[in-house]
ZAKE-977641 format. One record per residue (C-alpha): residue in one letter; z, y, x. Coordinates in nm, 4 decimals, always signed. Layout:
LUMKE   code         pz         py         px
LUMKE      a          Z          Y          X
...
# end
This chain:
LUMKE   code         pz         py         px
LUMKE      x    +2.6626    +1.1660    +2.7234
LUMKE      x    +2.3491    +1.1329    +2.5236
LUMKE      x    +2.2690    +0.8762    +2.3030
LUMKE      x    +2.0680    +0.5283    +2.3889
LUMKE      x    +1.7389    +0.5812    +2.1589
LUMKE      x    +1.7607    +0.3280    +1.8525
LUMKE      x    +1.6242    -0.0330    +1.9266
LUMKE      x    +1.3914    -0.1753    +1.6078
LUMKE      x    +1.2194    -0.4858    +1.6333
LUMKE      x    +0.9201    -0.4377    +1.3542
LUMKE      x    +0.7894    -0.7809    +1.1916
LUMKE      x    +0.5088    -0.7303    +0.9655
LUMKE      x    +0.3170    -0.9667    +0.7570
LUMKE      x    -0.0264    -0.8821    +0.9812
LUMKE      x    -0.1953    -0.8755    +1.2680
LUMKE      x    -0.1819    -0.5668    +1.4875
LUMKE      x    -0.4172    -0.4832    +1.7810
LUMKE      x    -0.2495    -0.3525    +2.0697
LUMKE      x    -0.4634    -0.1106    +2.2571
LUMKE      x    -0.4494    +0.1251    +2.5358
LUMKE      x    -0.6657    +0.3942    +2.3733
LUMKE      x    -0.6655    +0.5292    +2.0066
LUMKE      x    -0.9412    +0.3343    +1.8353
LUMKE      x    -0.9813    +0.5967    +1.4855
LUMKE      x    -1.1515    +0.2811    +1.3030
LUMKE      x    -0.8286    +0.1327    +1.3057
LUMKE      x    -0.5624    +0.2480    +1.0451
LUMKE      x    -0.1541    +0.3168    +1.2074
LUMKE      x    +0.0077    +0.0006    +1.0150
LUMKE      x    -0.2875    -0.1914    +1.2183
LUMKE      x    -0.2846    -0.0766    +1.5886
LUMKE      x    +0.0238    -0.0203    +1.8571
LUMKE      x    -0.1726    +0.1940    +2.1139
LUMKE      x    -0.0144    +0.2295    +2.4188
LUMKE      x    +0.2330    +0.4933    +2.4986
LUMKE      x    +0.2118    +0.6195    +2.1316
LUMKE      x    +0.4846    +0.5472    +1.8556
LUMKE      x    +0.3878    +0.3053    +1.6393
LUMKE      x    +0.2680    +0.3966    +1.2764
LUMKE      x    +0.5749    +0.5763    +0.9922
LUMKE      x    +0.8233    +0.5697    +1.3403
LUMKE      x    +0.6591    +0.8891    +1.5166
LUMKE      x    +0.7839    +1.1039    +1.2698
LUMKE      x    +1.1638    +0.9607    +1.3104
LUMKE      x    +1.4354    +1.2446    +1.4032
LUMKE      x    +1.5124    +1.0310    +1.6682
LUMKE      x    +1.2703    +0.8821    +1.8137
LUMKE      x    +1.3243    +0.4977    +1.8210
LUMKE      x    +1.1606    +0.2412    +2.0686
LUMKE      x    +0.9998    -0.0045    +1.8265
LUMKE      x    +0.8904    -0.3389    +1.9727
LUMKE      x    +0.5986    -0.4510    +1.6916
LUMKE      x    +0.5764    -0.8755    +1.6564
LUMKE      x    +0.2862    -0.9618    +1.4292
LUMKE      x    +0.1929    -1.2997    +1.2666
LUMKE      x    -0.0237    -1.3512    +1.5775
LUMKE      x    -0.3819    -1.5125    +1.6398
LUMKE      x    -0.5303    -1.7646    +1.3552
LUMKE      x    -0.5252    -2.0857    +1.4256
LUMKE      x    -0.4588    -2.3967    +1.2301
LUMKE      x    -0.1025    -2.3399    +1.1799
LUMKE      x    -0.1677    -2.0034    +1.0341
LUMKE      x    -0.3625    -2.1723    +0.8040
LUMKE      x    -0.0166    -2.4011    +0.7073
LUMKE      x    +0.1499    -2.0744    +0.6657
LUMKE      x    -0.1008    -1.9044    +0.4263
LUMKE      x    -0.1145    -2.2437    +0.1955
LUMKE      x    +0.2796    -2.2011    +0.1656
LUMKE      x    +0.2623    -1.8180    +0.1413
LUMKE      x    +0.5863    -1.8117    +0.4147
LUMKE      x    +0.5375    -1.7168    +0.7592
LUMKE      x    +0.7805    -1.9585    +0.9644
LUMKE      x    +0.6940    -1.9110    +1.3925
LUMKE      x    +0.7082    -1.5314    +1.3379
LUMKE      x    +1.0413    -1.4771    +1.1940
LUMKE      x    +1.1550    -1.7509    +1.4855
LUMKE      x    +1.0183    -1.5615    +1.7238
LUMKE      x    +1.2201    -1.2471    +1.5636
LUMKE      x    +1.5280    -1.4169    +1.5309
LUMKE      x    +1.5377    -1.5644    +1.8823
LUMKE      x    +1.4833    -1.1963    +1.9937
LUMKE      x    +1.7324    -1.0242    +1.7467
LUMKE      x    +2.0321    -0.9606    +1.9556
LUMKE      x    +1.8119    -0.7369    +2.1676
LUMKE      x    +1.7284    -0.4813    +1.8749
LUMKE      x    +1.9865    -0.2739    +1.6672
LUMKE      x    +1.7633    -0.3097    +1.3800
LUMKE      x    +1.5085    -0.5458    +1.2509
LUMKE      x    +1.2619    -0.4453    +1.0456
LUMKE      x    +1.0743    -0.6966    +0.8492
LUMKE      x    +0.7319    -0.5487    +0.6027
LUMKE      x    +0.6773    -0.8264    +0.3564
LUMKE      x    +0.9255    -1.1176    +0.1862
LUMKE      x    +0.6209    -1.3321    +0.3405
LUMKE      x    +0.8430    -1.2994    +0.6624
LUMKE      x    +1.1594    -1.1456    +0.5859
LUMKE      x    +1.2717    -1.4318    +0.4131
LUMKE      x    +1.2649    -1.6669    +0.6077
LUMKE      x    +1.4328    -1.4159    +0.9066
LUMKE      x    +1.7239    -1.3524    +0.6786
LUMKE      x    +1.7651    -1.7116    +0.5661
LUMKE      x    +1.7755    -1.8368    +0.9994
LUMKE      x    +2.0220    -1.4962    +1.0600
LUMKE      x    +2.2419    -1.5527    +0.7914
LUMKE      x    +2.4028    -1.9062    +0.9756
LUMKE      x    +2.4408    -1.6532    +1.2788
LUMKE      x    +2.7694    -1.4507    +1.3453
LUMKE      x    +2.6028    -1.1921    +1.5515
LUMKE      x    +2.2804    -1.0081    +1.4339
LUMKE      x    +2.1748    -0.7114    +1.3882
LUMKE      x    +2.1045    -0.4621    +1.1214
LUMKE      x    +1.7979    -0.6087    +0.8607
LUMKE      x    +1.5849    -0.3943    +0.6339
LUMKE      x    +1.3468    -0.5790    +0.4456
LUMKE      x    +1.0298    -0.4096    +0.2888
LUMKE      x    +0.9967    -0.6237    -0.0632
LUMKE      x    +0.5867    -0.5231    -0.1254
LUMKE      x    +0.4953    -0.8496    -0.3592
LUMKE      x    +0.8480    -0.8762    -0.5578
LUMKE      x    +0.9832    -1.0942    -0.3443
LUMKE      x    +0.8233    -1.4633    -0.5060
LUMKE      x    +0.5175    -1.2540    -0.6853
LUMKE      x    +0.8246    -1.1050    -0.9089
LUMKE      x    +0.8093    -1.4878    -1.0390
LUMKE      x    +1.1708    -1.5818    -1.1845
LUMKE      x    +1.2207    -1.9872    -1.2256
LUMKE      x    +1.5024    -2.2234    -1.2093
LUMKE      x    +1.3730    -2.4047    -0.8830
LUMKE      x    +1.2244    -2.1199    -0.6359
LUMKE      x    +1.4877    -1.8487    -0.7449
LUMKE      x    +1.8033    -1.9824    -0.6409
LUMKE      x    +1.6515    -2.0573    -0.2945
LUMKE      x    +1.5513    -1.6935    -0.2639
LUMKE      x    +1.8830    -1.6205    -0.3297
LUMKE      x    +2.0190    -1.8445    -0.0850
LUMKE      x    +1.8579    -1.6967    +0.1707
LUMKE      x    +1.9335    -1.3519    +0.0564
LUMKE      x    +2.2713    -1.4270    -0.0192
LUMKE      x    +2.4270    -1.2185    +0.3222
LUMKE      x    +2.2440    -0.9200    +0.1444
LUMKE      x    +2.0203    -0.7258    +0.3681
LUMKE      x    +1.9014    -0.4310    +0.2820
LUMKE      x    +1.5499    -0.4082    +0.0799
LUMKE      x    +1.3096    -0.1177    +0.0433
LUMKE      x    +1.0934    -0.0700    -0.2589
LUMKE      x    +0.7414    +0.1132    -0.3221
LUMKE      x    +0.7607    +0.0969    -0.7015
LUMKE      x    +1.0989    +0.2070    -0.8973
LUMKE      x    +1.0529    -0.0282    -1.1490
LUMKE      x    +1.1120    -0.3362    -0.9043
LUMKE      x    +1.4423    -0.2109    -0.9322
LUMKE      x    +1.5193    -0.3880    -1.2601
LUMKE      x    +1.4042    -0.7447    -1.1016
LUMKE      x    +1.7213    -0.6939    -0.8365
LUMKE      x    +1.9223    -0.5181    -1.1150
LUMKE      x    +1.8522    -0.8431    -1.3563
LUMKE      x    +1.7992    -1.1567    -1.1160
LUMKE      x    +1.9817    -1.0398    -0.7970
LUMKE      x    +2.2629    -0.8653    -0.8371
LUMKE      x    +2.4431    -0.8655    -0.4987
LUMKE      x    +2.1134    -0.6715    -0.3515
LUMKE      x    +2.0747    -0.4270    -0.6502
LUMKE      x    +2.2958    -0.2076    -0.4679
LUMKE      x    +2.1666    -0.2023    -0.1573
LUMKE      x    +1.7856    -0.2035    -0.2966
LUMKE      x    +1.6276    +0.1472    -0.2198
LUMKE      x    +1.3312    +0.3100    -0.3861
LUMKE      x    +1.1108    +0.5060    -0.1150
LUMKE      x    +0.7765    +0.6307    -0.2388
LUMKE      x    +0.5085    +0.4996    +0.0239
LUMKE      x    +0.3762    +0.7583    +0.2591
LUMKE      x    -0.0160    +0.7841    +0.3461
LUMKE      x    -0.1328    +0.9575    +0.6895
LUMKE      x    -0.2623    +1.2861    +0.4908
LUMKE      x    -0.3946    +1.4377    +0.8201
LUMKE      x    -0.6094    +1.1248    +0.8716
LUMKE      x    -0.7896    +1.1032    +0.4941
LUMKE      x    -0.7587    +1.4626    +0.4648
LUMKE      x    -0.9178    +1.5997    +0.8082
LUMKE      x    -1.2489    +1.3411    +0.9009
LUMKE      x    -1.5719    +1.4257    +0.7391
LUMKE      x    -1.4035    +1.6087    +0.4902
LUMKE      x    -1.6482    +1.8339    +0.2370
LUMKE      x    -1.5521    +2.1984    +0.2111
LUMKE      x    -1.5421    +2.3254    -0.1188
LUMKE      x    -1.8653    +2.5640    -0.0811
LUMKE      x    -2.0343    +2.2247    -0.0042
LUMKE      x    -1.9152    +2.0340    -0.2887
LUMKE      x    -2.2445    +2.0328    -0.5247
LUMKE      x    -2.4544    +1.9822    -0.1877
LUMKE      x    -2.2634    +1.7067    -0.0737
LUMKE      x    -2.1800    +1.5230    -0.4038
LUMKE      x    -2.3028    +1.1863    -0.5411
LUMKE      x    -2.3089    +1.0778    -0.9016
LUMKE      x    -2.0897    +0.8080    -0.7894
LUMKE      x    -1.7811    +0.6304    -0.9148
LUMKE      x    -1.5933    +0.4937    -0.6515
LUMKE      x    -1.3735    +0.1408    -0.6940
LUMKE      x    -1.2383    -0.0102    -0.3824
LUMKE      x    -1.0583    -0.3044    -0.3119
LUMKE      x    -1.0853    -0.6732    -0.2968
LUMKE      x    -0.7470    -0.7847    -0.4237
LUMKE      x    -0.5559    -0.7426    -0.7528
LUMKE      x    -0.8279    -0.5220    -0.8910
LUMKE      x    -0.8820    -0.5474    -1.3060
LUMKE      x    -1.2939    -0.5348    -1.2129
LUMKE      x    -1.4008    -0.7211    -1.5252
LUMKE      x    -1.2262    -0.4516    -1.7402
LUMKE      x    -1.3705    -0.2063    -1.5311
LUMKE      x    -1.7519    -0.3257    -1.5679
LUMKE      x    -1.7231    -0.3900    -1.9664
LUMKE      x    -1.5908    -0.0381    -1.9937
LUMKE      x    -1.8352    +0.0725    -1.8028
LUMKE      x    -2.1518    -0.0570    -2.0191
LUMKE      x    -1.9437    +0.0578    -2.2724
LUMKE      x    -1.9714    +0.4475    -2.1558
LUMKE      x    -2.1420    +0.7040    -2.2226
LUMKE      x    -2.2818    +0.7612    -1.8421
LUMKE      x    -2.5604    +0.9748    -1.7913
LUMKE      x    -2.6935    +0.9800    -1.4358
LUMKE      x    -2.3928    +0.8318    -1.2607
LUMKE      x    -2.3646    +0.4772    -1.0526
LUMKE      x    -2.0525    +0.2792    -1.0381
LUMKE      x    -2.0103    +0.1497    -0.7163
LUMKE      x    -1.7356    -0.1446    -0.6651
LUMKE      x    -1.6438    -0.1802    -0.2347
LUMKE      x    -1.4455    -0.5168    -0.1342
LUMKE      x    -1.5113    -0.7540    -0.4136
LUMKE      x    -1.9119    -0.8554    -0.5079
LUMKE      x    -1.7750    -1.1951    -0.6866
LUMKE      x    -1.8741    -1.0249    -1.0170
LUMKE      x    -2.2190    -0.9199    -0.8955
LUMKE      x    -2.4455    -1.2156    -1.0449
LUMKE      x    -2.2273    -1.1682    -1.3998
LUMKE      x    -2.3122    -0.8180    -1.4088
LUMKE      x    -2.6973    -0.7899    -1.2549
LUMKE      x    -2.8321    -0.7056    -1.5396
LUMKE      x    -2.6947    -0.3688    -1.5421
LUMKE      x    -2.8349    -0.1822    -1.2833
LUMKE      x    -2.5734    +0.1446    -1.2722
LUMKE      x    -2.3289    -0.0855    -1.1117
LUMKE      x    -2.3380    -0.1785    -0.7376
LUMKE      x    -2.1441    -0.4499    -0.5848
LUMKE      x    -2.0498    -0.4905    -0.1550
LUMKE      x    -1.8141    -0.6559    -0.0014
LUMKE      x    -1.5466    -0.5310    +0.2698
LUMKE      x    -1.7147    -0.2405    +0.4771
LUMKE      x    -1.5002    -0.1002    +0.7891
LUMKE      x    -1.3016    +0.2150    +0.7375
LUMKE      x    -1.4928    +0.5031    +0.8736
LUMKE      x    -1.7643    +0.3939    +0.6584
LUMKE      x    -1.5618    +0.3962    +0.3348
LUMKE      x    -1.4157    +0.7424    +0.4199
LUMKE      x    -1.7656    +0.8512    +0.4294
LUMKE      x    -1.8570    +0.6675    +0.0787
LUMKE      x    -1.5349    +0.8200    -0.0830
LUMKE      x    -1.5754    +1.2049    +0.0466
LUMKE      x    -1.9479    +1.1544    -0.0906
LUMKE      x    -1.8570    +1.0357    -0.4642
LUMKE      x    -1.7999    +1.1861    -0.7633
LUMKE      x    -1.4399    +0.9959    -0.8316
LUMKE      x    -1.2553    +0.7129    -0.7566
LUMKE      x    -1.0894    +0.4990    -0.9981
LUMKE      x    -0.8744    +0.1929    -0.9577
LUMKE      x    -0.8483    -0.0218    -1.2154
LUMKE      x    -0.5133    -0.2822    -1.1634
LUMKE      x    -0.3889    -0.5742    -1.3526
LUMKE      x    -0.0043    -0.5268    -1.4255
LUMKE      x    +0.2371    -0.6952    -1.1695
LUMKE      x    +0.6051    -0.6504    -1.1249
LUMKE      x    +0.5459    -0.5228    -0.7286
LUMKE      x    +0.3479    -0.2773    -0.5410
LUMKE      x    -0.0431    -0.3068    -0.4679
LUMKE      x    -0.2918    -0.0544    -0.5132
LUMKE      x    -0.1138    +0.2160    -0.3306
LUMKE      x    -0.2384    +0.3219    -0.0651
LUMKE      x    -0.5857    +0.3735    -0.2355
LUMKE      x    -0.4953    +0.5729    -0.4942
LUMKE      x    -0.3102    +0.7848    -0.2232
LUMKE      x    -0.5689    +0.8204    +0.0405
LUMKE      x    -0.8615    +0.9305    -0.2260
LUMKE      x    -0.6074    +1.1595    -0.3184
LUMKE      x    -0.5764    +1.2917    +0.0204
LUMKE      x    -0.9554    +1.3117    +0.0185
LUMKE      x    -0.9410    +1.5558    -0.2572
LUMKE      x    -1.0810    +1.2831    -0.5116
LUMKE      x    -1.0347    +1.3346    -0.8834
LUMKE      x    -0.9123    +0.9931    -1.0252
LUMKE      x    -0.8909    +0.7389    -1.3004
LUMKE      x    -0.5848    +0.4979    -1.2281
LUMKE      x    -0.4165    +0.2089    -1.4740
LUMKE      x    -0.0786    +0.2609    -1.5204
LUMKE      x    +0.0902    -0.0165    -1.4240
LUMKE      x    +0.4977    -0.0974    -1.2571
LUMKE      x    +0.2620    -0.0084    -0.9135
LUMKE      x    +0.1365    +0.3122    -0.9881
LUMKE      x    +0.3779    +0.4691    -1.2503
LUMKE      x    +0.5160    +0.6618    -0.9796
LUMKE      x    +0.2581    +0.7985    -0.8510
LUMKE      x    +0.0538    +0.9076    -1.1251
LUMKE      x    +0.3123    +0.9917    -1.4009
LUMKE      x    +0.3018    +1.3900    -1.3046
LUMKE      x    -0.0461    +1.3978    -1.0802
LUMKE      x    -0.2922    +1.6444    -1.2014
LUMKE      x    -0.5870    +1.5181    -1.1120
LUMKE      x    -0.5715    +1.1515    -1.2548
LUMKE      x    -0.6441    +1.0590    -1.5961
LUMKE      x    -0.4296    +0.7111    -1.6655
LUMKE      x    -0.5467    +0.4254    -1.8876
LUMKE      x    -0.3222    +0.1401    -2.0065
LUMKE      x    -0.3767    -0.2033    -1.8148
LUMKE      x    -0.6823    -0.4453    -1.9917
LUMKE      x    -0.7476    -0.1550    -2.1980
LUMKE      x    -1.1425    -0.1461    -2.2251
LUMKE      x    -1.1855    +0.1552    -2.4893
LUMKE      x    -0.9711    +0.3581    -2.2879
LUMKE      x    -1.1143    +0.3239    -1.9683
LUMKE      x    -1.4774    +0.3825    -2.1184
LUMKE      x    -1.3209    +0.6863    -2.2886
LUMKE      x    -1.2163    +0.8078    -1.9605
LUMKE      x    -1.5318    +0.7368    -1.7750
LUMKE      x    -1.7093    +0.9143    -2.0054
LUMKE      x    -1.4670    +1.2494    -1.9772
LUMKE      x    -1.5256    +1.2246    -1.6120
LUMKE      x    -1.8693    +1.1458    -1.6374
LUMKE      x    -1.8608    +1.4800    -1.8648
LUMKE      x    -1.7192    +1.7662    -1.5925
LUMKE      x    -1.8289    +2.0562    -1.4108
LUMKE      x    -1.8558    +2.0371    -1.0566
LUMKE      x    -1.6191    +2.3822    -1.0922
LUMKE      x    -1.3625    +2.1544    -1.2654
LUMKE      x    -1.4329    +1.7690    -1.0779
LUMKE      x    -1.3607    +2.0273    -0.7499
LUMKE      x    -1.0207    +2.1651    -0.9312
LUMKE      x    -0.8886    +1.7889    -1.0266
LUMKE      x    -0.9482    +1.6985    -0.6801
LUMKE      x    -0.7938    +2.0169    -0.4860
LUMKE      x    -0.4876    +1.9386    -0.7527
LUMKE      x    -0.4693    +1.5924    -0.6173
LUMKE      x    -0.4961    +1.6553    -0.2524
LUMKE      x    -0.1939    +1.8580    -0.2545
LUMKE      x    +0.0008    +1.6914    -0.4897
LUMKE      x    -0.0104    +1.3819    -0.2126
LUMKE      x    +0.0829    +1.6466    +0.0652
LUMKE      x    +0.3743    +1.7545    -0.0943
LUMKE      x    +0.5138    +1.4511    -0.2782
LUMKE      x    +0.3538    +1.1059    -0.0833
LUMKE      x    +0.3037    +1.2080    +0.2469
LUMKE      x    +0.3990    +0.9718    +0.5564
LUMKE      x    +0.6498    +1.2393    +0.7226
LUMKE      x    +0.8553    +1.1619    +0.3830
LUMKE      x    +0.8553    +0.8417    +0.3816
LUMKE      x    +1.0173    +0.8266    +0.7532
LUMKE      x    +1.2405    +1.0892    +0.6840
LUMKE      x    +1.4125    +0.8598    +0.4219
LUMKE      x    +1.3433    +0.5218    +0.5717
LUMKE      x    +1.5411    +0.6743    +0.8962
LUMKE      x    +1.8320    +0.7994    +0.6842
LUMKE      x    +1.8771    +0.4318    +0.4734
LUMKE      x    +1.9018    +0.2833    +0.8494
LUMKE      x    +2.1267    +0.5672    +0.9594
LUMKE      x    +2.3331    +0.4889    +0.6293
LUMKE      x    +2.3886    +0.1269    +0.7064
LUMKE      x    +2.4629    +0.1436    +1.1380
LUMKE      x    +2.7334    +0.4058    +1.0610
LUMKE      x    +2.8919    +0.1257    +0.8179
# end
């Protein structure tokens, strides 16, 4: 008798378009296109059905929720539904918390895994918010990490989940950032911009980033900064650096496999952000300057192709601008090859199923 396929009900904190053909603007975590699995879950063993129930439409409600930083009618929503799902999946404390708190007055429910991105309260430990977190946590679900170091925030302020708190490196799509409008290396030196690349718009250390960057030695090269022009007027006077704001995907793919490097410059937080950059330019065979911070440790510790800098640390970022400012194409090309399969082999999405699968395996067998 063969097995009924595994039921997940998938609540993340964003919207997702659901479309009946592939729209390649869009990236997986954003889209449910019809008859295709949804995003990490096509590369499950066993391939589960996986109902997706985003935050839904703004309106002035939404607007409540993002003041108070909890989504409430999308984890009701979930919870009414649970008994339908052997697993439910939440991508965010935003709305995992307040899942777990409504399931944990209910005898029957099923299996929750909670993906803890922002450290659960910002990683913020006081005597009035942190004993309601763990109230609501107190039935102990099971929470997945991107950064190993958020380990020792469970370990110190929530002991009855440090056990049951699992660090999975996050996964990008390499075939996506690897494959479109990618530059062969015989094309490198025809293709290539004296660019430096920094994208983002939030929790990005851009004033530390611009002073460096006056600071350098520089030659030819532009530093362009995609997502975040709020530092634009402060900083017109120097006319190397180039501010925009967001710009869709495809068009940032193109701006990234164009530039010289990428670097990402990060304030330190006790949670994961910054991620999925640094991995996708890495998939686009980028060389890279990255802060280390409790985000990025991880993936950057053994990397070839990045050169790390400490966080707030102006010499040392100018320092490193300057050596990558200071490379042959021959050995810009090399850092970036290195990179490219570094994320293959180590931070690849396949990966990251493969162990997200086997933590939910772990717990139904219980």
């Amino acid at each position: 008798m063969e097995n009924k396929a595994l039921k997940i009900l998938f609540i993340p904190n964003w919207r997702v378009a659901r479309l009946e053909k592939d729209d390649a603007s869009l990236q997986a975590p954003d889209k449910c296109v019809e008859g295709m699995p949804y995003w990490f879950f096509k590369h499950f063993k066993e391939q589960p059905v996986v109902d997706v129930l985003d935050i839904g439409q703004e309106n002035w409600w939404r607007k409540v929720e993002h003041k108070i930083k909890f989504y409430i009618s999308q984890p009701i929503k979930a919870f009414a539904r649970r008994n339908r799902y052997d697993v439910v999946l939440s991508h965010g404390a935003q709305s995992g918390l307040v899942y777990e708190l409504l399931a944990s007055f209910a005898r029957k429910k099923p299996l929750h895994v909670m993906f803890d991105i922002g450290g659960l309260n910002g990683a913020r430990i006081n005597r009035y918010e942190t004993p309601l977190i763990r109230f609501a946590l107190r039935k102990s679900p099971v929470i997945i990490v991107h950064s190993s170091r958020q380990l020792e925030l469970y370990k110190e302020h929530y002991q009855n989940l440090y056990k049951k708190t699992h660090f999975v490196p996050f996964g990008t799509d390499f075939n996506f950032f690897s494959g479109e409008g990618r530059v062969e290396s015989g094309e490198f030196d025809e293709h290539r911009e004296h660019i430096l690349l920094s994208v983002g718009y939030a929790k990005r250390d851009y004033k530390t980033l611009c002073e460096a960057w006056k600071k350098a030695d520089v030659g030819d090269y532009r530093l362009r900064i995609v997502g975040d022009d709020s530092l634009k007027e402060q900083y017109k006077d120097c006319p190397s650096i180039e501010f925009s704001g967001k710009i869709p995907i495809a068009e940032l793919m193109s701006i990234t496999h164009r530039c010289t490097a990428v670097i990402v410059p990060l304030p330190e937080y006790m949670y994961s952000y910054g991620q999925m950059t640094i991995l996708q330019s890495m998939a686009m065979a980028k060389p890279m300057i990255v802060t280390c911070t409790t985000s990025t440790a991880d993936y950057i510790d053994e990397t070839p192709g990045v050169i790390a800098v400490e966080p707030e640390d102006i010499d040392s970022m100018a320092l490193s601008i300057e050596k990558m400012c200071s490379l042959s194409d021959t050995e810009l090309r090399q850092m970036g090859e290195k990179n490219q399969a570094y994320v293959k082999s180590h931070f690849n999405e396949m990966q990251m199923a493969e162990k997200i699968e086997e933590i939910i395996t772990k717990y139904l067998q219980r």
